[in-house]
C-alpha positions in Angstrom: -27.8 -119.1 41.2 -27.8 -121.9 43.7 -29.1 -121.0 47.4 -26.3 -119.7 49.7 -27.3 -121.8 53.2 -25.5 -118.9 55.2 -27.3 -115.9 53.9 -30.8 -117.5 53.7 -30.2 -117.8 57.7 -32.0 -114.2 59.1 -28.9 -112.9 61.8 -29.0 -109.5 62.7 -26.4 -107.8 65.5 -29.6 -107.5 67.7 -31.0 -110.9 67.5 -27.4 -112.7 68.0 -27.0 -110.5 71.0 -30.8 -111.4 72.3 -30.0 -114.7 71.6 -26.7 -115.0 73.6 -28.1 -113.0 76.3 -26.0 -110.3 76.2 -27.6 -107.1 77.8 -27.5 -103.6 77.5 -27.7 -103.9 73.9 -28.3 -100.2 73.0 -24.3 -100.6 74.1 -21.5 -100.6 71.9 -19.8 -103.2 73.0 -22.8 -105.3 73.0 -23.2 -104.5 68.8 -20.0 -105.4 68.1 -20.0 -108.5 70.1 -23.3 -109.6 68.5 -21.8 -108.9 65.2 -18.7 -110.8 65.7 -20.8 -113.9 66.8 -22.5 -113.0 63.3 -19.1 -112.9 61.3 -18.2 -116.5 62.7 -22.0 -117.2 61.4 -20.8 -116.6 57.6 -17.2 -117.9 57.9 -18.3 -121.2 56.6 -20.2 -119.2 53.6 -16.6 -117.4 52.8 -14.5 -120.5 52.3 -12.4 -121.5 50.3 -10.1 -118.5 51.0 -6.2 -117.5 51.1 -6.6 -117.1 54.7 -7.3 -118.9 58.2 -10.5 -118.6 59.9 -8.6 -116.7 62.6 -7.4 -114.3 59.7 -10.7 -113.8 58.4 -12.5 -113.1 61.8 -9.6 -110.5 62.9 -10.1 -108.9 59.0 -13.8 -108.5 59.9 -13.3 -107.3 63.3 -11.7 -104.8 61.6 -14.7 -104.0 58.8 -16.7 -104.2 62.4 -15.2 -101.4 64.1 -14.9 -99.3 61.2 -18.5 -99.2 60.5 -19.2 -98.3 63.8 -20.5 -94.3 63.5 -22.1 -95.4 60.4 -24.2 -98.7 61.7 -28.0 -98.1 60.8 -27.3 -95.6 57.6 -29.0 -96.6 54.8 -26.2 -96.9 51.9 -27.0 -98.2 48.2 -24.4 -99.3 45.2 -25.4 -100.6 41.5 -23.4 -102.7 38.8 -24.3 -104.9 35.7 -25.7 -108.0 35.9 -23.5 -110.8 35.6 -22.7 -114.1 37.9 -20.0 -112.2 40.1 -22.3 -109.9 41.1 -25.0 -111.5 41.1 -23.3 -113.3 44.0 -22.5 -110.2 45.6 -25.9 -109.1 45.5 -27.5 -111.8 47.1 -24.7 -113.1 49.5 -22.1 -110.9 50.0 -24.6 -107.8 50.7 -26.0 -109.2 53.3 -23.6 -110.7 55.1 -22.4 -107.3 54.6 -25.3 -105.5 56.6 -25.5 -107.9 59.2 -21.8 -108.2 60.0 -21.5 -103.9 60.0 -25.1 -102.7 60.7 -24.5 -100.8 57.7 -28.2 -101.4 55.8 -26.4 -101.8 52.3 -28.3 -102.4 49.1 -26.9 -103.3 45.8 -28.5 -103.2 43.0 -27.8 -104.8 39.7 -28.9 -103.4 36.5 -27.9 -103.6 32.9 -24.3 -102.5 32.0 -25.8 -99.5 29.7 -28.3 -98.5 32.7 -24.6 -98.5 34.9 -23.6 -95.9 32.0 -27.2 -93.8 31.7 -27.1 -93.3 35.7 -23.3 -92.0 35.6 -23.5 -89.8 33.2 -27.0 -88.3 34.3 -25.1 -87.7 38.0 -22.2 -86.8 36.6 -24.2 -84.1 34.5 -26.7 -83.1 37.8 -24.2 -83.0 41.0 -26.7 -85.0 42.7 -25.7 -88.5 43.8 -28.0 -91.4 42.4 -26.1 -94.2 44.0 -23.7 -93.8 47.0 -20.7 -96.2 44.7 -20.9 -97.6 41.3 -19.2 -101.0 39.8 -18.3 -99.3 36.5 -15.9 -100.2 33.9 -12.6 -99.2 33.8 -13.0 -98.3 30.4 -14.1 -94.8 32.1 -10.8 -94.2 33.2 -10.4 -91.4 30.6 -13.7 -89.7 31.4 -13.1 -89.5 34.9 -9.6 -87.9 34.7 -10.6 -85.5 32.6 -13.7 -84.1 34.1 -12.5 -84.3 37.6 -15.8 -85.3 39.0 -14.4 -88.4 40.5 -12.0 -88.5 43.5 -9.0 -90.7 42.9 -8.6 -93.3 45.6 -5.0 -93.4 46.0 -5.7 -89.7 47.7 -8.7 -90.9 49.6 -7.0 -93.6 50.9 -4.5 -91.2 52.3 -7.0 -88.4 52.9 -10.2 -88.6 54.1 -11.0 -92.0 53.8 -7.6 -93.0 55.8 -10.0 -93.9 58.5 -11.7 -96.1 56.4 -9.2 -97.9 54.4 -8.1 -101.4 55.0 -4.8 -101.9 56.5 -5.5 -105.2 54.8 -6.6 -104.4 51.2 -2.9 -105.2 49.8 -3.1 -103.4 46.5 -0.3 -104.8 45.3 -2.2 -108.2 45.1 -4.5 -106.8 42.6 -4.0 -107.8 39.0 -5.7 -104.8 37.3 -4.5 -101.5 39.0 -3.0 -100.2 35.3 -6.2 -100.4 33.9 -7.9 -97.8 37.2 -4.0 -95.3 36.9 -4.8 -92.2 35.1 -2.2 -90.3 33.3 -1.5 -88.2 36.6 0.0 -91.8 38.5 -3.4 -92.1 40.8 -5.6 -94.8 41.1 -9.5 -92.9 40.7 -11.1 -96.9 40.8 -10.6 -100.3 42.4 -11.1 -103.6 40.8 -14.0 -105.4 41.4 -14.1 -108.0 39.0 -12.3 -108.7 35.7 -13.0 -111.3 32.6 -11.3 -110.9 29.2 -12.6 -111.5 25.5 -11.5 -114.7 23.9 -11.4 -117.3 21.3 -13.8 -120.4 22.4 -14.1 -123.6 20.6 -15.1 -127.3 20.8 -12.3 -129.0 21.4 -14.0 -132.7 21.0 -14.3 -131.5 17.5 -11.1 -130.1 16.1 -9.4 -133.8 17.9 -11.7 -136.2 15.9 -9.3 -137.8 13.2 -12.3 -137.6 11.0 -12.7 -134.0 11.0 -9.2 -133.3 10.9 -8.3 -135.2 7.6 -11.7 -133.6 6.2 -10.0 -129.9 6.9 -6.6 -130.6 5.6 -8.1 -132.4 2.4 -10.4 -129.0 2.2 -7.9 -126.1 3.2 -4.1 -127.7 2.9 -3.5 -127.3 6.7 -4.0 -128.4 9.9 -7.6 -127.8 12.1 -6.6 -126.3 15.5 -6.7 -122.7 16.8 -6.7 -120.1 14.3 -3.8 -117.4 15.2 -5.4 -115.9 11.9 -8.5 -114.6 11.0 -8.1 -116.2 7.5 -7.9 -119.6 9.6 -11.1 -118.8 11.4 -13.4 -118.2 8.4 -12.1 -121.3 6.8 -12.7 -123.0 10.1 -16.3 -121.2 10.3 -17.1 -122.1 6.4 -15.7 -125.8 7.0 -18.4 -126.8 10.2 -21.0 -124.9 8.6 -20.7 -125.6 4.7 -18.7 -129.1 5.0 -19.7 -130.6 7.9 -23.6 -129.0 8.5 -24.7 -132.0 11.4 -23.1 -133.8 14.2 -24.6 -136.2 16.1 -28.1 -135.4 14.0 -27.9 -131.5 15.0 -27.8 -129.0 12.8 -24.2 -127.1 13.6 -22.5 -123.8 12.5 -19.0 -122.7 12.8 -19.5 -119.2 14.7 -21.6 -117.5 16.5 -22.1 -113.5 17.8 -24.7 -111.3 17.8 -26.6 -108.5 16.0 -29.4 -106.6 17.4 -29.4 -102.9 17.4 -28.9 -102.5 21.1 -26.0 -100.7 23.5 -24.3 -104.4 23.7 -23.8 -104.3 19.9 -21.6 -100.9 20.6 -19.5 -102.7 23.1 -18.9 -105.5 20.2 -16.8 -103.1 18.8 -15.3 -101.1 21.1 -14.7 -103.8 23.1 -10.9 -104.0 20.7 -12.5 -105.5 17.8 -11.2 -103.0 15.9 -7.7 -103.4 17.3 -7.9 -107.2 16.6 -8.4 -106.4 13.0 -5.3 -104.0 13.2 -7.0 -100.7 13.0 -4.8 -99.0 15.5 -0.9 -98.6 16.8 0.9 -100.4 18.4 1.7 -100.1 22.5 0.8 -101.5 25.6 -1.7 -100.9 27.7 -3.1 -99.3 24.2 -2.2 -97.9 20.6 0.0 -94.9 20.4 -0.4 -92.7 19.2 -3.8 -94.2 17.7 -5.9 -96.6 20.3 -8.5 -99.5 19.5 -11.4 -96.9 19.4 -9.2 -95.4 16.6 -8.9 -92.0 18.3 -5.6 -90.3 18.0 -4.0 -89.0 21.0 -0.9 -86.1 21.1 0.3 -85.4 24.4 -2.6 -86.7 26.0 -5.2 -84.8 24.1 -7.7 -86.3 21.8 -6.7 -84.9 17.9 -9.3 -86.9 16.0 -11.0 -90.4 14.7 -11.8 -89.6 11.3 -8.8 -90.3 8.1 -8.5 -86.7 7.6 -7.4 -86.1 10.9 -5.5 -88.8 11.5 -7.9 -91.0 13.6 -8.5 -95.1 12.0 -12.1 -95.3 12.6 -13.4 -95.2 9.0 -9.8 -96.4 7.8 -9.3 -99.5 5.9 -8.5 -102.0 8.7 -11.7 -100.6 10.4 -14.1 -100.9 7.5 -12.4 -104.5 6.9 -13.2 -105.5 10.6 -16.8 -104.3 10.3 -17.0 -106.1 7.0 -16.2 -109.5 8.1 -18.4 -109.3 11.0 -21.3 -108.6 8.6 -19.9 -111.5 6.4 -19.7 -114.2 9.1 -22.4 -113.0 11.1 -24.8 -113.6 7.6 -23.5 -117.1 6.4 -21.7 -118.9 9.4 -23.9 -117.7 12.4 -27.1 -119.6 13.4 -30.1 -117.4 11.9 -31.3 -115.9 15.0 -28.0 -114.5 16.2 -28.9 -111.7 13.8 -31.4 -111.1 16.4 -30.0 -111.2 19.8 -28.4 -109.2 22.3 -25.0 -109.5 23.8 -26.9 -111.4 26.9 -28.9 -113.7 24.7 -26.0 -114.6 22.6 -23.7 -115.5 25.7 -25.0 -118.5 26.7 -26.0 -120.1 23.3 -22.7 -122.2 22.8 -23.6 -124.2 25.7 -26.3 -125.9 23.9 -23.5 -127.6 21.9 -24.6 -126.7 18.2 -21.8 -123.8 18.2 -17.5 -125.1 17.1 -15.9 -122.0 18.0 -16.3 -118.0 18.7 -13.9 -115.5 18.1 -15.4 -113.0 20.6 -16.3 -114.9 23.6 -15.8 -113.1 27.1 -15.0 -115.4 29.8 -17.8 -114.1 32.0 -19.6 -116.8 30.7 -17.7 -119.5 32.0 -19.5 -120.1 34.4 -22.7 -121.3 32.8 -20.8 -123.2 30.0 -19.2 -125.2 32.9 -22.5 -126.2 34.0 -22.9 -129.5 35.5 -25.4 -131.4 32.7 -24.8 -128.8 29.5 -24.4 -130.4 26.3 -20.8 -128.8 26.3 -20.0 -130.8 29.3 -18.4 -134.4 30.1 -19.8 -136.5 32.4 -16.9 -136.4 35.0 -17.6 -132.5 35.1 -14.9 -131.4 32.3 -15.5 -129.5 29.3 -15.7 -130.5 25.9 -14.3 -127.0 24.9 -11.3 -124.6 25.6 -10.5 -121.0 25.7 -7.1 -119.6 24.0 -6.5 -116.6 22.5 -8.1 -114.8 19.9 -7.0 -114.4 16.2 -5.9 -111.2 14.6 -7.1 -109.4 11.0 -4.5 -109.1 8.6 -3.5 -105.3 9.4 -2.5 -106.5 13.1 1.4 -106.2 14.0 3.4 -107.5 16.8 3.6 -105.2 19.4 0.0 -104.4 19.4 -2.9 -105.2 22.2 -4.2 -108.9 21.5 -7.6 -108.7 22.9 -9.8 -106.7 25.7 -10.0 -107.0 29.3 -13.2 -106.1 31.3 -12.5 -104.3 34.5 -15.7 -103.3 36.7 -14.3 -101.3 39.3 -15.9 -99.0 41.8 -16.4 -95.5 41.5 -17.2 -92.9 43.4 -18.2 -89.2 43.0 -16.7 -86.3 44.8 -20.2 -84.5 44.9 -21.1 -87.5 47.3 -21.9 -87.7 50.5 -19.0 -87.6 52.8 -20.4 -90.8 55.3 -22.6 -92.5 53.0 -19.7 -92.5 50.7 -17.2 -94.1 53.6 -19.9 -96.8 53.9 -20.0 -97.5 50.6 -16.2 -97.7 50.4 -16.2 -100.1 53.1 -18.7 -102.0 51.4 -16.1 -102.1 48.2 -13.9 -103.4 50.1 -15.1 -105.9 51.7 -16.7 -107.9 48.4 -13.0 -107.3 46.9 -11.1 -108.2 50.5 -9.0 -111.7 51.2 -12.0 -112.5 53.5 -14.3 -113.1 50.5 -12.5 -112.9 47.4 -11.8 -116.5 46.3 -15.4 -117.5 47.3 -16.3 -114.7 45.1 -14.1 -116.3 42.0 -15.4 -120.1 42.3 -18.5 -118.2 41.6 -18.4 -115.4 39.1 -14.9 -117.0 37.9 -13.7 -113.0 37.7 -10.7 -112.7 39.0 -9.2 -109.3 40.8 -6.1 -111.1 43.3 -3.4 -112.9 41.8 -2.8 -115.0 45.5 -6.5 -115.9 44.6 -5.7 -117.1 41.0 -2.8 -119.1 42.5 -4.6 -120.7 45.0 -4.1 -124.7 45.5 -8.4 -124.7 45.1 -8.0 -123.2 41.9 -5.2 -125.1 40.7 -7.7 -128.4 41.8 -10.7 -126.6 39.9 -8.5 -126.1 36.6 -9.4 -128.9 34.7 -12.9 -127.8 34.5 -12.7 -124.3 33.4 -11.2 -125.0 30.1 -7.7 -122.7 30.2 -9.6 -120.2 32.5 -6.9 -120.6 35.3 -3.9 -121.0 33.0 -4.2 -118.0 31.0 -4.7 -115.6 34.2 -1.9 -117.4 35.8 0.4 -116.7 32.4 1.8 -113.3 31.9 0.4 -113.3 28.7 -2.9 -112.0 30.4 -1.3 -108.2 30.4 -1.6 -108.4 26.2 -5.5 -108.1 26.7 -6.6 -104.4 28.4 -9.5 -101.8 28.9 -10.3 -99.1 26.7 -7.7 -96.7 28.3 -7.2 -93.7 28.6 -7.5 -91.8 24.8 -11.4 -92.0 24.8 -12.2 -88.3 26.4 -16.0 -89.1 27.2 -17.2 -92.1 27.4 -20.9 -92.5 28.0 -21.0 -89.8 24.5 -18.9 -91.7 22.5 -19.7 -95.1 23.1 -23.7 -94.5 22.1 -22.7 -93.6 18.8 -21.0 -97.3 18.1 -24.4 -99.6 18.1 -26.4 -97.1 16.5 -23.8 -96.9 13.2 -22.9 -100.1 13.5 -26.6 -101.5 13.2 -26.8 -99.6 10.6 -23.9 -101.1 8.4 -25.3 -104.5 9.9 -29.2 -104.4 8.3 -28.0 -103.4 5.1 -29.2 -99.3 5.2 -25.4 -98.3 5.0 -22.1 -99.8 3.1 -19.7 -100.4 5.9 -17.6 -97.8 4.3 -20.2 -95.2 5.2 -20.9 -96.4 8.5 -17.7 -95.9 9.5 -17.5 -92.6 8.2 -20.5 -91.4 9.9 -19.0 -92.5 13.6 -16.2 -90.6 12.9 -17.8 -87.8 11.5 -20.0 -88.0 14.7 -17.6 -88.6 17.7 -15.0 -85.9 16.1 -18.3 -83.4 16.5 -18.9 -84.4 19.9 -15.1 -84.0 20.8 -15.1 -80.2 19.0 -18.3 -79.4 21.6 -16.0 -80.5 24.2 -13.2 -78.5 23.0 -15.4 -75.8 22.4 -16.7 -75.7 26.0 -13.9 -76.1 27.6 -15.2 -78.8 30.5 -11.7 -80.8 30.6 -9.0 -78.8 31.8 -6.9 -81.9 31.7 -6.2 -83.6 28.7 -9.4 -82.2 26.3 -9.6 -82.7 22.9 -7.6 -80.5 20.9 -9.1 -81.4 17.3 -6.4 -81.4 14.3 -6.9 -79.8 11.2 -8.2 -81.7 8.2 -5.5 -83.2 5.8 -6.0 -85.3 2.9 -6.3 -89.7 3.9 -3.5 -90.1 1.9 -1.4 -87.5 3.8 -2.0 -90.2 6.7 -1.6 -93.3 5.2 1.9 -92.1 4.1 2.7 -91.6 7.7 4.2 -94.6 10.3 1.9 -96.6 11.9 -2.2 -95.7 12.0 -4.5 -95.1 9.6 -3.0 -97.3 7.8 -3.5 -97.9 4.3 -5.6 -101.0 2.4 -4.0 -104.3 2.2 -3.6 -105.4 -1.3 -4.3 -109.1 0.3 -6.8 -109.0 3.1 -6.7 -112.9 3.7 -3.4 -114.4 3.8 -2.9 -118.3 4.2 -4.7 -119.5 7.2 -2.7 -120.2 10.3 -3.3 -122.4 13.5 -1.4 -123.8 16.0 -2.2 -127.1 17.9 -4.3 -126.3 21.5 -1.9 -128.5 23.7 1.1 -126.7 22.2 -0.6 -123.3 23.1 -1.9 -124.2 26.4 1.6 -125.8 27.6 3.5 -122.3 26.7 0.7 -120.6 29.1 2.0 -123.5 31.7 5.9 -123.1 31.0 5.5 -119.1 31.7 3.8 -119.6 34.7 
């Protein structure tokens, strides 16, 4: 993370009003003076931005003003690690503090440790941080066990006095990910990246390698829209073409370690790429990417036998070709690495494409001097969307969409939590928030991802800009709302899936032991009683065939699990994202 001139400079209300003179400073007046002469201090830190400086400055007056009763309270927030908030950590919380007199801390932690800390307040009453970054993936959890306020009443309520009259939620682009069941908003949006297909574009255009393909497979290399196209395309640069340029290179690339981050490789809609659940937008209905089966809200099952998809056939097939690929197409230490380690390894330009790439990590693969790089600062590679398994239909999800959003508790304190709140705020405000994009390249404000600067920046971020400015963005989204606890559920993924993945289970019987698992989990929840809203209410054991004679999910196995592989030309794809704009 490059050095942010700005915040390295050490401005505090009280030494800006020393240094302008200004006396009485134990006066109100005096503060807010001081910090204003601080705010016009960081405006050349917050550009580019949708506003004027004068728009800016009158937006902070107002963050000034409303942290008055709260200025010198010690307030702290966590998230995950990643670029965006990375930046907010080390720029944007200060600037923060020293703007408000708020003393704000923010930590950043690994996205399980966000999970471990919420669920071990959630589970004590007593408050750990004062707001979390969390994912929207939680939305379930959160409705159900009522532990977190909603924010649309908060906003009205007792945090009117706190609330922007300049947040404009209607700029966001990710409020129906944070909308429970009940119509409220319980998080706000942070910062958001979706999970695509990546590949090196430089490649699939040399003529070379393009007669080599068709010779090979009978069609044309481009972007799969299959995932029968994309194992071809993975065999072809790792069987058929092995070197480029005198490096060794391979035709996909993930990651394998038993760790948390191999859970989210999963529930993180792999399944629902393969065509495990139903179709609907935001989700599945009744049966969601997770494979859980929802009636009337409630829960009902994962398993077959209860009509869930988790161990069904289009499940066990995604989980088998992830084993496959990840054994013959991957480089060998992928096997080995963690979703973090794995990120940034196509930028060392052995790597032709990746079906499950999040575009968090466009950042470092738009690096100035990576081997994935031009020399006039544009990318040898390109983002489009991902392909779909064989048991995917039209009208289901395409892909997933990461939503950190922040969170916060009822059980909180009443003024530490107003800080915090103001803090949220002002990292997701107009004042900040397409400074914060150039450099986490998350975006939360559609006037932000129409700006003229990122419309300039778009040739080097690969598609990044065109697909959020293209309506087809609302086809990739969160977890939703059918997964009843999260931070229970989601342990059981990497720990099964690991299994399957080191050769100890069949995929079969991997599958059938998470289901097994989170149905048990969701009959201690019925059992107990702890959601009154929407709680699991676990149907009775039938037959799998029973539910494979029924519409939609489970459904049954595929006599052909991989049709003819399908692509479509990049500029074709990319210019239907520009003509919907």
């Amino acid at each position: 993370m490059k050095q942010h001139k700005s915040a390295m400079q050490p401005w505090t209300a009280l030494a800006v009003a020393a240094a302008l003179g200004v006396g009485g400073l134990g006066s109100v007046q005096a503060a807010t003076d001081a910090q204003m002469a601080v705010a016009e201090q960081y405006l050349d830190e917050f550009q580019p931005s949708t506003l004027t400086r004068e728009e800016q400055l009158e937006q902070l007056e107002w963050f000034i003003d409303a942290a008055e009763e709260f200025r010198g309270m010690d307030v702290s927030v966590v998230s995950e690690t990643i670029p965006t908030h990375e930046y907010e950590a080390s720029v944007l919380a200060p600037a923060f503090s020293e703007i408000t007199g708020i003393n704000l801390t923010h930590d950043l932690i690994g996205e399980g440790d966000v999970i471990e800390a919420l669920q071990t307040e959630m589970q004590s009453g007593e408050s750990i941080y004062d707001g979390y970054v969390n994912d929207a993936d939680l939305i379930g959890t959160h409705y159900r066990y009522g532990q977190v306020i909603p924010l649309s009443d908060y906003m009205d309520g007792d945090g009117a006095d706190v609330t922007s009259p300049y947040l404009d939620l209607d700029d966001f682009i990710g409020l129906d990910a944070v909308t429970a069941p009940d119509g409220k908003m319980y998080q706000l949006p942070d910062q958001q990246f979706a999970n695509l297909y990546w590949f090196r574009y430089d490649w699939f255009q040399r003529e070379d390698l393009q007669s080599q393909f068709e010779d090979i497979y009978g069609y044309e290399l481009g972007v799969p829209t299959n995932w029968s196209a994309y194992e071809d395309i993975a065999e072809f640069f790792t069987e058929h073409v092995g070197e480029l340029d005198g490096q060794t290179v391979y035709g996909h690339m993930d990651y394998g370690k038993k760790d948390p981050s191999l859970g989210w490789r999963f529930t993180d809609a792999w399944l629902s790429m393969a065509g495990a659940g139903d179709t609907g937008l935001p989700n599945g209905h009744p049966v969601d990417e997770w494979g859980i089966r929802v009636e009337d809200c409630h829960p009902v099952g994962s398993d077959v036998t209860r009509g869930g998809a988790v161990n069904g056939p289009a499940a066990v097939y995604a989980l088998t070709k992830y084993i496959d690929w990840l054994d013959a197409y991957a480089p060998p230490e992928a096997a080995g690495m963690t979703f973090s380690e794995a990120g940034p390894v196509p930028a060392q330009g052995h790597i032709a494409q990746q079906i499950f790439w999040y575009t968090a990590f466009t950042a470092p693969m738009a690096a100035e001097g990576t081997p994935v790089v031009n020399a006039d600062g544009t990318p040898k590679w390109r983002m489009a969307p991902s392909p779909h398994g064989p048991y995917w239909e039209e009208g289901m999800k395409v892909g997933y969409q990461d939503i950190g959003s922040w969170t916060f508790f009822e059980h909180a304190d009443p003024d530490r939590r107003k800080a915090a709140w103001l803090y949220a705020q002002f990292v997701t405000s107009k004042v900040v928030s397409l400074k914060k994009l150039h450099e986490g390249l998350t975006p939360i404000r559609q006037s932000d991802i129409m700006s003229e600067s990122m419309t300039e920046r778009a040739p080097e971020l690969g598609g990044l800009v065109e697909f959020y400015r293209s309506p087809d963005r609302a086809l990739w989204t969160d977890t939703g709302t059918n997964v009843p606890d999260y931070p229970r559920l989601a342990q059981l993924w990497w720990s099964n899936v690991a299994a399957a993945v080191t050769g100890e289970v069949t995929p079969q019987a991997a599958m059938d032991n998470l289901a097994q698992e989170q149905d048990r989990v969701m009959e201690r929840l019925e059992r107990a009683g702890v959601q009154d809203r929407c709680g699991p209410r676990m149907n009775e054991e039938r037959s799998a065939e029973y539910w494979f004679d029924q519409p939609g999910a489970p459904k049954p196995p595929l006599d052909n699990e991989k049709p003819q592989g399908k692509t479509v030309p990049y500029d074709e794809l990319v210019a239907g994202w520009r003509a919907s704009m």
